[in-house]
N, C-alpha and C positions, 0 to 999 in steps of 0.2 A: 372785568374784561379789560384786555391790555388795548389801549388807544397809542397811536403814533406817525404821525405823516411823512418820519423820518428812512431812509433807504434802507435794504437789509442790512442789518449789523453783525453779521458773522464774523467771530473773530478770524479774519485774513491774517497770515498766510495758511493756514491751520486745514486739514483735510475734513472737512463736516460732512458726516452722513446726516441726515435729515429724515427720521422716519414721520410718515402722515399713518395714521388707523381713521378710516372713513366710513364703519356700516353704514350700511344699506349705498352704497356709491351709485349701485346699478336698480331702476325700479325694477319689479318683482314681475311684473306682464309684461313678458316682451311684447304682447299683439295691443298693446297699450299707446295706438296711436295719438292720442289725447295727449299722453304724458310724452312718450319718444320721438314721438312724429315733428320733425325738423327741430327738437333741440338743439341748440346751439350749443357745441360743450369741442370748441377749437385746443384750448387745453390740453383737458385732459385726452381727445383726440390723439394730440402730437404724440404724449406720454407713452397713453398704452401703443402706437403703431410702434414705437424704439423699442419697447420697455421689453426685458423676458421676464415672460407670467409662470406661474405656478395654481393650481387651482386641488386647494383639498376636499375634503368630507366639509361638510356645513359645521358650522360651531356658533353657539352664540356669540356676540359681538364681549358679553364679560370674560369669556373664557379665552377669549382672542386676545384679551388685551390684557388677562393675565400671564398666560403664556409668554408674549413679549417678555415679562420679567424672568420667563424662566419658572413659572410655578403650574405644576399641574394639578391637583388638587388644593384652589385657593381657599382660605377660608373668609371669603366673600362679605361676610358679616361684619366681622373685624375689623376687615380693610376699608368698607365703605364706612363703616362709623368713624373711621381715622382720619378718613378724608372730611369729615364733615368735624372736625375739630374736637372730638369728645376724647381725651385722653384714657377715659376709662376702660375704650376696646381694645389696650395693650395687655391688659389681665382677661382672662375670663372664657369663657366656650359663648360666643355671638351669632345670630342668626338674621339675616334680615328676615323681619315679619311684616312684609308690607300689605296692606289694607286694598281688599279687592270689594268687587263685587261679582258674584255668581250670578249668571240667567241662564234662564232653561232656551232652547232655541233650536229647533226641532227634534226635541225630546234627546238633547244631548247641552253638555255645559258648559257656558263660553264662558271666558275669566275677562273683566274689563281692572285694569289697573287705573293709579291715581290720577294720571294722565288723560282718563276718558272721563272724569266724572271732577265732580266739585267736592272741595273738602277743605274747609278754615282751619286755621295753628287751635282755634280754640275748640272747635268739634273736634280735634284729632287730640288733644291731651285731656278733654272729658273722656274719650274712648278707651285710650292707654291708664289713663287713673282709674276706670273703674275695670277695667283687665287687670291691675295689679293688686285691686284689693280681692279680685274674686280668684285668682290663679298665682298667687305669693309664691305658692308651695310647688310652684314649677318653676317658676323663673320671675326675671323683672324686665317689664315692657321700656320702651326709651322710643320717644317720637322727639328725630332731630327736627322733622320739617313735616309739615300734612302729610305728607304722599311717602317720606320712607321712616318706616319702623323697625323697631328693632328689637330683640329676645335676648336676654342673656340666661341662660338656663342654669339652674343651681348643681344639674349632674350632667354630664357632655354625654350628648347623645347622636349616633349618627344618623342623617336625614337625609340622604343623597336624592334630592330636587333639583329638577333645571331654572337657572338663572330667571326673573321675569320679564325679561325681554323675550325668551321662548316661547312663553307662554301667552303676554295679553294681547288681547284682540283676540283670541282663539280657542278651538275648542277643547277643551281639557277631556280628558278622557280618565285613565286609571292610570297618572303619571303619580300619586301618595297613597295610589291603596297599598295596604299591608305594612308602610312603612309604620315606625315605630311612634312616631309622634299624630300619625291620624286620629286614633280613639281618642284621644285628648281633642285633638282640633275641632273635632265635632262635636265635643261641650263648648267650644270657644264660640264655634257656628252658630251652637242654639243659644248662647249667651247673649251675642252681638244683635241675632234676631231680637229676642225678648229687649233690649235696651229702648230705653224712651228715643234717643236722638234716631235712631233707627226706624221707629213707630210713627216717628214728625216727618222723617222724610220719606216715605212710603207712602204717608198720607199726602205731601205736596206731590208724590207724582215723581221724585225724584229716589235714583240709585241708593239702596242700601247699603251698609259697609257691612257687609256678611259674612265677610271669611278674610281670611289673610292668608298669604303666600310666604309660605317658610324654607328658605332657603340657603344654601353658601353657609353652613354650620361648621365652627372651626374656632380654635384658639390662634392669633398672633403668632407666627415663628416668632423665631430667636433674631433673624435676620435674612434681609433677601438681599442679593450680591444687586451694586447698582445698573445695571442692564444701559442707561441710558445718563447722561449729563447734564439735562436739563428736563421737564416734563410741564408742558403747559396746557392746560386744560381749565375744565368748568363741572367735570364731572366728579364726584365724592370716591368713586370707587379707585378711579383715575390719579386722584389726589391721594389717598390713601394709598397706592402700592406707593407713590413718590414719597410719602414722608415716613412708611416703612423700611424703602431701601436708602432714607437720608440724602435725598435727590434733591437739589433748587424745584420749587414749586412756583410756576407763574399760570395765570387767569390764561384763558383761550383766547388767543389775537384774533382780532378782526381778518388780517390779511399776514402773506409774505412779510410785509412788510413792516409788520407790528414785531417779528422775532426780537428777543432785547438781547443785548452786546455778550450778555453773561449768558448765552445759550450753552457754549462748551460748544464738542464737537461731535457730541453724537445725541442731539435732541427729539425728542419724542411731542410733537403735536395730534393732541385727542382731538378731531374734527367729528362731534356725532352729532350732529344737527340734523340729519338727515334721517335718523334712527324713528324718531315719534311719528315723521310725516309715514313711514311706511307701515309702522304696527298701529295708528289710526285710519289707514287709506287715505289720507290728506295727497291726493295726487297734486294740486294746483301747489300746494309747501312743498312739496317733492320740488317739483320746478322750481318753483322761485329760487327756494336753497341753494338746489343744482347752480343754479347761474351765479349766486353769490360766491360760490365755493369756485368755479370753474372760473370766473374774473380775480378774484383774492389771492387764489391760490394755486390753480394748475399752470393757471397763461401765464402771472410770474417765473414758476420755475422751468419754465423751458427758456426764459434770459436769465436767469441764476444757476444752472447747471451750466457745470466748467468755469463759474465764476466765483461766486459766493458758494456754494454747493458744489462736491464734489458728487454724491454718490445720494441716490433719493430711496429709500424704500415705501411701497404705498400698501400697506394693510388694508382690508378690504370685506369685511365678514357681509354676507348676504345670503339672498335666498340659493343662490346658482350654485355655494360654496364658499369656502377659504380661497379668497382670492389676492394671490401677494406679486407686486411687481416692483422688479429694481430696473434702475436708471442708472450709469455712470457715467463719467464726464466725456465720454468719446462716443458714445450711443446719438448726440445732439450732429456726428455728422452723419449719419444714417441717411440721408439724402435722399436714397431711392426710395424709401418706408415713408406710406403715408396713413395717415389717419384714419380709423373705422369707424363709419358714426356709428352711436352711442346704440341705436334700434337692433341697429346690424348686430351689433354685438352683444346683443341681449340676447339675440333670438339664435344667436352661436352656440352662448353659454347653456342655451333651453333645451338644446338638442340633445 
């Protein structure tokens, strides 16, 4: 993560658009007085009262922030192994195969990803090493980190699954039946069940690692046009379209004010800090976040637009929809336009 107490360093005199991508920006209840009820968010207030919105169909926040590059069918797998430094996902048909757990939960079945449950580097490459000696003759497993895994299949095969941001915390329904790799998955199921580490922690009382989520299956293009100048982020998948389309790659700043000098002029800021507090109902992380993000970074840019910032784009994937807003440098005298708090315009979006 990029640290700096130095002013914003956009290269002046230069026209900078400045895209932010922000899931989940808005919480999910609007009648969520707890969460919305007299948030303080002046910011992004001032933002969206100038700002002209757009609001699409819902999309996961992966498929948002592929699009940005320009890619409609990503192949997700790939890119987030690239991001995570393994240069082998430049060859090959890659799948994230990330490590879930299944519960039954009024006789239907919620999916908890790595994020809700516990899981060490070392249980996680006991688990991938014995998946690769018992399923060779499918593919080869790859655990970059506990929580995301990865598939490289020995014959590409299509598996059109939603993203696991769709999915966890929630109730799965018949989003792989029929598909081509389920009948397999469910030797994987019963495999993972019978495993000892699985058997230990069942017996402590804790989440089983019973299934995995296979997803975003796909070879590396050739090349992605670079959409953006600079791309600073903390996310793998994020980092991978950048070092796909031969972007500068910088860690996720704290603030505004962390941008470094070599941003270019049409830089791309991954802000999804915000994403895990909602697919766990973390509403009090929802808040807190909120406040870090709306002092860091929206209340800055309303004294940096027309200054250091020409022109702001604000991505926005949530529950309400694809939600996109631009700013440009004559929008700051809007005068008469004032702010909607944040409740108000939840319960807009709900209508």
């Amino acid at each position: 993560m990029v640290h700096s107490t130095a002013s914003p360093s956009f290269p002046a005199p230069l026209s900078v658009h400045l895209t932010l991508l922000v899931p989940e920006l808005i919480w999910p209840e609007p009648a969520d007085r707890h969460v919305l009820g007299n948030l303080a968010a002046p910011g992004l207030e001032w933002m969206l009262g100038r700002a002209r919105g757009e609001r699409g169909d819902r999309r996961p926040f992966e498929m948002v922030l592929a699009a940005s590059f320009g890619l409609t069918a990503p192949p997700f797998g790939a890119l987030r192994l690239l991001g995570e430094g393994v240069e082998a996902a430049r060859s090959g048909h890659w799948l994230c195969a990330d490590p879930v757990h299944l519960r039954f939960h009024h006789e239907r079945i919620v999916l908890a990803d790595a994020g809700a449950f516990d899981l060490d580097e070392d249980a996680a490459q006991g688990l991938v090493a014995a998946l690769n000696a018992e399923f060779g003759d499918v593919g080869h497993f790859h655990a970059a980190s506990a929580g995301r895994w990865y598939l490289r299949l020995n014959a590409a095969v299509d598996h059109p699954v939603e993203p696991i941001s769709a999915v966890a915390g929630r109730l799965v329904a018949g989003e792989i039946s029929g598909l081509p790799l389920t009948r397999w998955l469910n030797e994987v199921q019963m495999f993972l069940h019978r495993h000892p580490l699985n058997e230990r922690r069942e017996a402590a009382g804790r989440p089983a690692i019973n299934s995995l989520w296979l997803w975003g299956g796909g070879a590396l293009p050739a090349g992605i046009a670079p959409a953006f100048s600079a791309v600073f982020t903390d996310n793998p998948l994020a980092a991978g379209l950048a070092r796909a389309a031969g972007i500068p790659l910088h860690g996720r700043p704290v603030s505004l004010d962390d941008i470094q000098a070599d941003a270019g002029t049409r830089p791309l800021v991954v802000l999804d800090q915000l994403l895990a507090r909602v697919l766990y109902e973390d509403s009090d992380g929802w808040r807190e976040g909120f406040a870090r993000l709306d002092a860091a970074w929206f209340a800055p840019l309303k004294k940096a637009l027309g200054g250091k910032v020409d022109r702001i784009s604000l991505l926005a994937p949530t529950i309400y929809g694809d939600l996109r807003y631009t700013l440009t440098a004559g929008d700051r005298w809007k005068l008469w336009k004032s702010g909607q708090p944040l409740a108000e315009k939840a319960r807009e979006l709900a209508r």
